[in-house]
C-alpha positions in Angstrom: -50.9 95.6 199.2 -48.2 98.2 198.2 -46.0 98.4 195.4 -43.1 96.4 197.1 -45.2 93.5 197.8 -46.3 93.3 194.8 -42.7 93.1 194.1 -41.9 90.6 196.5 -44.5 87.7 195.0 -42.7 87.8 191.3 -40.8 84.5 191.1 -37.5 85.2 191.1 -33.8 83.5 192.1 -31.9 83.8 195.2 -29.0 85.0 195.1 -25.9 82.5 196.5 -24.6 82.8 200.1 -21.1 82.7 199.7 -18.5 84.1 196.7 -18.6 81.1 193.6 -15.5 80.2 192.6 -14.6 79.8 189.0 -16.0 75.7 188.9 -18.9 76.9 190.4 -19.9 79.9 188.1 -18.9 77.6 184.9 -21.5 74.7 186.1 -24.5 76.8 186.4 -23.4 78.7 183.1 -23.1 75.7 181.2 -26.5 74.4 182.8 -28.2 77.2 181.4 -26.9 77.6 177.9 -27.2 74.0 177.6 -31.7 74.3 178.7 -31.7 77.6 176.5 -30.4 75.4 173.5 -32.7 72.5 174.7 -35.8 75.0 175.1 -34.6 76.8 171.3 -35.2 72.4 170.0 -38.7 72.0 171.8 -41.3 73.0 168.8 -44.3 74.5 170.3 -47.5 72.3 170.5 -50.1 73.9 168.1 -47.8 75.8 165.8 -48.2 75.9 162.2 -44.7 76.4 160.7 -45.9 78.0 158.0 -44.8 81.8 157.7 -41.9 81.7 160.9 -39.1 82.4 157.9 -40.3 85.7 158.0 -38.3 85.9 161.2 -35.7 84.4 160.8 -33.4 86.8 159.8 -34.1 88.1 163.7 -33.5 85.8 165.9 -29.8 85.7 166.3 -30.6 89.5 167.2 -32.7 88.7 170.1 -31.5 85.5 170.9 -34.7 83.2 169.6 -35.7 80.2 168.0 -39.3 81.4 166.5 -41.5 78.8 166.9 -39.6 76.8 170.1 -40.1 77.5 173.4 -37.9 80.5 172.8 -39.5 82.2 170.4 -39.4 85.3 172.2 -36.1 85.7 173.3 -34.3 88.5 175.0 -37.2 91.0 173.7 -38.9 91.3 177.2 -36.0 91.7 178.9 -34.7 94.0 176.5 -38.3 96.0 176.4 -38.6 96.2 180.0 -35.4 97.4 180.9 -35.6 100.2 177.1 -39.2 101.6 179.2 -37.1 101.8 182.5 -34.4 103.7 180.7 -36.2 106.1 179.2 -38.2 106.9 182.8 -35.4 107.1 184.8 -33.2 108.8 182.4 -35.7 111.8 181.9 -36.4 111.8 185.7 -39.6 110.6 185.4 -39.1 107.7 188.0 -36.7 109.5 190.7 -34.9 106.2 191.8 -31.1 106.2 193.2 -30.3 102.9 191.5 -27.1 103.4 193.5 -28.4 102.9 196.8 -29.1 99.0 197.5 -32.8 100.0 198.3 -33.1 102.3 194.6 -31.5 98.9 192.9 -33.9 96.2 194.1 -36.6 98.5 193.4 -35.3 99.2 190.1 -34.4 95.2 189.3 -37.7 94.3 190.6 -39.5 96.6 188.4 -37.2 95.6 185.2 -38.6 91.6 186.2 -42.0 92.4 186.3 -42.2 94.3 183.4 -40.0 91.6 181.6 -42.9 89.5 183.2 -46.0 90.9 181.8 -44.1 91.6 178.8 -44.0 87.8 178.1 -48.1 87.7 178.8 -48.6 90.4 176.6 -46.0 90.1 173.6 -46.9 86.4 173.5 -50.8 87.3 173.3 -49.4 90.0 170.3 -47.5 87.2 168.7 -50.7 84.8 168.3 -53.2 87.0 167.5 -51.8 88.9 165.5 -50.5 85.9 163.4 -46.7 86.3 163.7 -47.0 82.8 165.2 -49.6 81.2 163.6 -51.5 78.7 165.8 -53.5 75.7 164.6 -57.5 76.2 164.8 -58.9 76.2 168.0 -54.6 75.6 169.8 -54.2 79.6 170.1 -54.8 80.3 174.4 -52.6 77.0 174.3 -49.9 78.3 172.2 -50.0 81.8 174.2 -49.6 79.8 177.6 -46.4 77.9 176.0 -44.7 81.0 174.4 -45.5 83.0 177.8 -44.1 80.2 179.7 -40.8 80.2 177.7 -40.6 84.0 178.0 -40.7 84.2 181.8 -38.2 81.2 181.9 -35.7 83.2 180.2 -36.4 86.2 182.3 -35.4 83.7 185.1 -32.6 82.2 183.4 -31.0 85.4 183.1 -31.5 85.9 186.5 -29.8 82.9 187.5 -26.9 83.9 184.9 -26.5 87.3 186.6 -26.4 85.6 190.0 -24.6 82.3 189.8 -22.9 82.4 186.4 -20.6 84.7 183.9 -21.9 88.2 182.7 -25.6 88.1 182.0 -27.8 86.1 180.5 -29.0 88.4 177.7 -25.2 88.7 176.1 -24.9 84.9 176.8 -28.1 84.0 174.9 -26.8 86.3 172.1 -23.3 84.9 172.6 -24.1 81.4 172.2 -26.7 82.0 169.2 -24.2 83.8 167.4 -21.3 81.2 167.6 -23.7 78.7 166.8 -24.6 80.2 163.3 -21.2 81.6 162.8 -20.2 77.3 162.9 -22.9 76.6 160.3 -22.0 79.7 158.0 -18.4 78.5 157.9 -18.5 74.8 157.6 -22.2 73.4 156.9 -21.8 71.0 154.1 -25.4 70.8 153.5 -28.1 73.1 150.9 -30.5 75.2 152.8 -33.2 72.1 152.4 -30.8 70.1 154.0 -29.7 68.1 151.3 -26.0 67.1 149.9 -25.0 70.1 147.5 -25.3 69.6 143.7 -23.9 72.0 140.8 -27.0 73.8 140.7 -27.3 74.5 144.7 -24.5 74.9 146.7 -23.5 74.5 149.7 -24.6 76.7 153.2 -21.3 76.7 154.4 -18.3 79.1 153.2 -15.5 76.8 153.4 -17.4 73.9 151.2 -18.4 77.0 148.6 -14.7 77.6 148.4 -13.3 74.0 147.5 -17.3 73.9 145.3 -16.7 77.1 143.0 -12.8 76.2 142.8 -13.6 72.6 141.5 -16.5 74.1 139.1 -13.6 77.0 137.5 -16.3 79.8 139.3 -14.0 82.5 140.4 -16.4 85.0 140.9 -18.2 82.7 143.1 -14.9 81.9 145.0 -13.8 85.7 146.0 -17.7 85.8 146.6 -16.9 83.2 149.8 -14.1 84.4 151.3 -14.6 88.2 151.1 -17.1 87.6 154.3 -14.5 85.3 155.9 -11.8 88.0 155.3 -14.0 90.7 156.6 -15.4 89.0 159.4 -11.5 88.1 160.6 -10.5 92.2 160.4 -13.9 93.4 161.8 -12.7 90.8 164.7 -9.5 92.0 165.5 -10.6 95.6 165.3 -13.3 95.5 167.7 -10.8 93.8 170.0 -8.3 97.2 169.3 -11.2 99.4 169.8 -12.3 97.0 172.8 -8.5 98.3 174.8 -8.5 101.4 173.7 -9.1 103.5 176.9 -8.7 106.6 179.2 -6.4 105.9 182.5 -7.3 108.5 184.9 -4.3 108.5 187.8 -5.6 107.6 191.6 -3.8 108.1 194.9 -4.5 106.6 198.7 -4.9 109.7 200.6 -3.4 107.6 203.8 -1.0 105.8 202.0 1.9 108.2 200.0 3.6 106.7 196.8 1.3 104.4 196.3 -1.8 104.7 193.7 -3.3 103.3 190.8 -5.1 104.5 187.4 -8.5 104.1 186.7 -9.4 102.7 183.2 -12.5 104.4 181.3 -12.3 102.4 178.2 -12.9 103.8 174.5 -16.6 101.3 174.0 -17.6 102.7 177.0 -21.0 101.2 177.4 -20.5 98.2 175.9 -22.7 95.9 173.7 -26.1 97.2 175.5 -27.1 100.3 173.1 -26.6 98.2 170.0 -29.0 95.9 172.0 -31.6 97.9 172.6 -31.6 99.6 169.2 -31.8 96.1 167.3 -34.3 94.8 169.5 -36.4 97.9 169.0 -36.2 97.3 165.1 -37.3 94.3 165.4 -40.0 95.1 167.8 -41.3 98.0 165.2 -40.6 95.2 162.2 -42.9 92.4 163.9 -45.5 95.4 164.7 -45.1 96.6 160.8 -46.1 93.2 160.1 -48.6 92.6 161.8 -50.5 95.3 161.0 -50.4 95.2 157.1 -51.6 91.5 157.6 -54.5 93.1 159.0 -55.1 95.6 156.4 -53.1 98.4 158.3 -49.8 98.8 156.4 -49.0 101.7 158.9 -45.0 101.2 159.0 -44.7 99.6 155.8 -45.8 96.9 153.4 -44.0 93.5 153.0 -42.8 90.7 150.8 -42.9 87.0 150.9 -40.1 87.0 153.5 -41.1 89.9 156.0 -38.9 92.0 153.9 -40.5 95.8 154.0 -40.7 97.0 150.5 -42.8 100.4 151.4 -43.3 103.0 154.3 -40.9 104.0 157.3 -39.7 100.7 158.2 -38.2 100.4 154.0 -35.5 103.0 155.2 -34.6 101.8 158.5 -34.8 98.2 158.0 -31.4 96.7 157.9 -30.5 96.1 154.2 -28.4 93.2 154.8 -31.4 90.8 154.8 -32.8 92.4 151.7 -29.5 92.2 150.1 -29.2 88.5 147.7 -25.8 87.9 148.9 -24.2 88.3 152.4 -22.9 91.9 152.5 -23.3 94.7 149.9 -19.4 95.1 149.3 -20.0 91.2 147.9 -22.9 92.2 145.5 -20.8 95.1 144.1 -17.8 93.2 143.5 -20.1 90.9 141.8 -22.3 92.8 140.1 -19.0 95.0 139.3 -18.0 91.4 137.3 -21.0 89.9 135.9 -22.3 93.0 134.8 -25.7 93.1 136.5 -27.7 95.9 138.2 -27.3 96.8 142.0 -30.5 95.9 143.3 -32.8 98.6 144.6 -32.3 98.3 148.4 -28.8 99.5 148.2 -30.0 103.7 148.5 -31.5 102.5 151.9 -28.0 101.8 153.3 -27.8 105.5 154.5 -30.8 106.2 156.4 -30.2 102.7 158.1 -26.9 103.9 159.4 -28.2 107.5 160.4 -31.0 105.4 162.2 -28.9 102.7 163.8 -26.4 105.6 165.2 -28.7 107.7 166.3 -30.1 105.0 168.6 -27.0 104.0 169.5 -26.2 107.6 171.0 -29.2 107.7 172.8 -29.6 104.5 174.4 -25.5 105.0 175.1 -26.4 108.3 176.8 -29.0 106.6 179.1 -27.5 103.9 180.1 -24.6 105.6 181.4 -26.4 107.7 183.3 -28.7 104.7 184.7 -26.5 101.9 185.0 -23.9 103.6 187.6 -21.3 104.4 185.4 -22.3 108.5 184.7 -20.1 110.7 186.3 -21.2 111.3 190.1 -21.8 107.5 190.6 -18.0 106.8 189.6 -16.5 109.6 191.2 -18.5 108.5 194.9 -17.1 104.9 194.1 -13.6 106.5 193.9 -13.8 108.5 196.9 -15.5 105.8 199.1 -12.4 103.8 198.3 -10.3 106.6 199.8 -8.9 107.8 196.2 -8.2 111.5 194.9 -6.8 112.5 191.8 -3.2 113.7 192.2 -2.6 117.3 193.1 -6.0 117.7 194.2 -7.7 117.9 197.8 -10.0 114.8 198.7 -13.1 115.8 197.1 -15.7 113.8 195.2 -17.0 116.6 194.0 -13.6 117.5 192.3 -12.8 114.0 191.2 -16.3 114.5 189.3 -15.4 117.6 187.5 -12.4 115.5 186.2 -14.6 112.7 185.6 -17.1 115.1 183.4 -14.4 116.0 180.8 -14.4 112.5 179.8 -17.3 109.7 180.6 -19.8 112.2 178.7 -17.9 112.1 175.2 -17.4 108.8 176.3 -20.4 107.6 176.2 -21.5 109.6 173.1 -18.5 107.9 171.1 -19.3 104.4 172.5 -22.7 104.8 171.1 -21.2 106.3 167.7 -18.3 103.6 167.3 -20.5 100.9 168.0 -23.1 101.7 165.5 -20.8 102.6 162.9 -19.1 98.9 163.4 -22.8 97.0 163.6 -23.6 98.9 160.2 -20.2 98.4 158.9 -20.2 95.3 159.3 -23.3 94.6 157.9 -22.1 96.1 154.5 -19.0 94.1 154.2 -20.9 90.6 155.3 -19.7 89.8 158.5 -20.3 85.7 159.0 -23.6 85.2 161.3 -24.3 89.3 160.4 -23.1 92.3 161.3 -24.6 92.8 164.3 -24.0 89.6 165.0 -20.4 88.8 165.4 -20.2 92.6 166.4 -22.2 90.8 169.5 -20.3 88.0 169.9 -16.9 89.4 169.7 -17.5 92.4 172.8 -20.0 89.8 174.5 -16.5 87.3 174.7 -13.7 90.2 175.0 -15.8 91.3 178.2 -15.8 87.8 179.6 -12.6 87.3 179.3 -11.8 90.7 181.0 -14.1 89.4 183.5 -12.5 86.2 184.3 -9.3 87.2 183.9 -10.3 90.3 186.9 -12.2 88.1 189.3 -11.3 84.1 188.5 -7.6 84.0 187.5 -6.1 82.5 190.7 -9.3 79.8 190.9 -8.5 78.6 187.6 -6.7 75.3 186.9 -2.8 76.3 185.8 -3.4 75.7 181.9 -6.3 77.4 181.7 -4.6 80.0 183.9 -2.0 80.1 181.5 -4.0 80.3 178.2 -5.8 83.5 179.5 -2.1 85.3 179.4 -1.4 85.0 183.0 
């Protein structure tokens, strides 16, 4: 058996027949958010819920419930397709992922790594007590948190297929909004329990009308700064979001007539910020794991998974080891009550050095091996019988134009993009910084979608509220 049928036995989804029309894409989205939500509600058999809050504060990052059926989230997915990244950007695997033969070879490859990552990350998870099984449950619990893995590996296959986007931004997507609704308007304590003077409320808006009724102004601006900021963080990331590059196009048969090709500003999107938050986490859950077993290699940790020690101290995001949402919030307080900053707040600057740096890199890469470097774009121009203006018909040309721009690009995309996920994290974006930094690019990207390829299937008010 060769590589390719090795390939050609990993379950997998068929892709559909015909084009979907906008109904048809929005059923089998909905169908799939609506299991991933069911799956994140289904507890698995032979868990012991004691020490899952240590990840909590991850798994709007990588789209999980831990503990549920989808406690491991987008992280295969993610992990699989960071290794093939890294081979294919250094040339390691020669693939032409733009030749219909270099891409199934290359999607197959991401699946079954994304496969045996599930087997193997689930295996880590229980044994290494990160999801700690009941005596004598733990192959059981491995074969349920496998199981959930590789359904979300499918899932996002049947996203990418039949539905909107992908199912890795979806997943996030959906998360996100999800605790962006209970940060704003849960009228409940963290136990769960009707809010009394002592305990407030989860929610931001009930903290408001709370610390108003009780006199507590500090308390008050201490609620809406993150509402404020998460609204302006918003609305920049949709300027930044059409911010672009036009380059102009002609029809070489057809005189007078051409067209500008955008390179937008964010030019690779929400994936580096992705892949470096998912390899945080990967290095946080490994940290931990290891100083439970004697081996505080990365770091040593608190009650709550927090590090306190070693490497992952500096590159660990602050926000979760900060006690309100957002340092801006704790200065302002702190500022009025008079109380010390707490320690954590020196680790802000290595954390954004770290999360930029990442960003850059994994921008860098996935330019190059996702079809939108330079050559790629320049052969999709020219097989559409475009030239620049003034120029002879050349893709080589059209390249050389190309190269003065997607490079720096892609360099600021990853810079912008860090700088806004650590930004945001400092002024206390509702549901996180990286979170509604996510959710807003994941959404603006939709709609460009929809509004490119699914306008004219729409029904008229719809139609209309999308600006057409």
């Amino acid at each position: 058996m060769n590589y390719r049928d090795l390939l050609s036995i990993v379950p997998g989804v068929e892709g559909p027949k015909k084009r979907l029309n906008f109904n048809d894409k929005l059923k089998w989205t909905a169908i799939i958010v609506i299991v991933y939500f069911v799956m994140g509600n289904i507890t698995v058999w032979g868990v012991s819920p004691v020490g899952l809050e240590r990840f909590e504060f991850l798994q709007t990052i990588v789209a999980s419930e831990f503990g549920s059926l989808i406690t491991l989230g987008i992280v295969p997915i993610v992990n699989a397709s960071i290794i093939l990244q890294l081979l294919t950007g250094s040339d390691i695997l020669q693939w032409d992922t733009n030749t219909p033969e270099g891409k199934k070879l290359f999607m197959g490859t991401q699946k079954l790594l994304a496969v045996v990552f599930c087997l193997v990350q689930a295996t880590a998870f229980v044994s290494f007590g990160a999801i700690p099984a009941q005596a004598g449950m733990t192959g059981f619990v491995i074969a349920q948190v496998a199981a959930g893995g590789i359904l979300i590996v499918l899932m996002d296959e049947v996203i990418s297929k039949w539905g909107f986007g992908s199912g890795v931004s979806l997943f996030i997507a959906s998360g996100v909004s999800m605790e962006i609704v209970q940060r704003l308007f849960n009228p409940l304590t963290a136990e769960g329990t009707l809010p009394t003077a002592a305990e407030g409320a989860v929610g931001y808006i009930p903290q408001i009308f709370q610390t108003l009724a009780a006199g507590n102004l500090v308390e008050t601006a201490a609620a809406i700064i993150p509402i404020v900021f998460t609204i302006l963080i918003f609305f920049l990331v949709v300027y930044l979001n059409a911010m672009k590059v036009e380059i102009p196009l002609a029809f070489g048969q057809v005189k007078g007539f051409g067209q500008r090709y955008p390179l937008n500003l964010l030019y690779t999107s929400v994936i580096p910020i992705i892949f470096t938050h998912a390899m945080l986490a990967n290095l946080n859950i490994m940290g931990q794991m290891l100083a439970e077993r004697g081996m505080p290699l990365l770091g040593t940790f608190g009650e709550e998974g927090i590090p306190e020690s070693g490497l992952l101290y500096w590159i660990y995001s602050p926000q979760a080891a900060t006690p309100r949402d957002g340092l801006l919030t704790e200065i302002v307080v702190t500022r009025v009550t008079g109380a010390p900053l707490p320690e954590v707040t020196v680790a802000w600057i290595p954390y954004a050095i770290t999360v930029c740096t990442l960003t850059i890199i994994f921008s860098v890469f996935w330019a190059k091996t996702s079809g939108q470097d330079s050559k790629t774009v320049a052969e999709k121009i020219h097989n559409m019988g475009m030239s620049v203006p003034g120029y002879r018909r050349d893709k080589r040309i059209i390249e050389r134009i190309l190269d003065r721009y997607i490079p720096y690009l892609a360099v600021l995309s990853g810079l912008f993009i860090g700088l806004l996920s650590v930004f945001s994290d400092f002024f206390g974006a509702v549901g996180g910084g990286i979170g509604i930094l996510l959710a807003t690019m994941i959404i603006y990207r939709l709609y460009e979608e929809l509004a490119q390829q699914h306008m004219e299937d729409m029904h008229p008010a719809l139609r209309q509220f999308m600006g057409e």
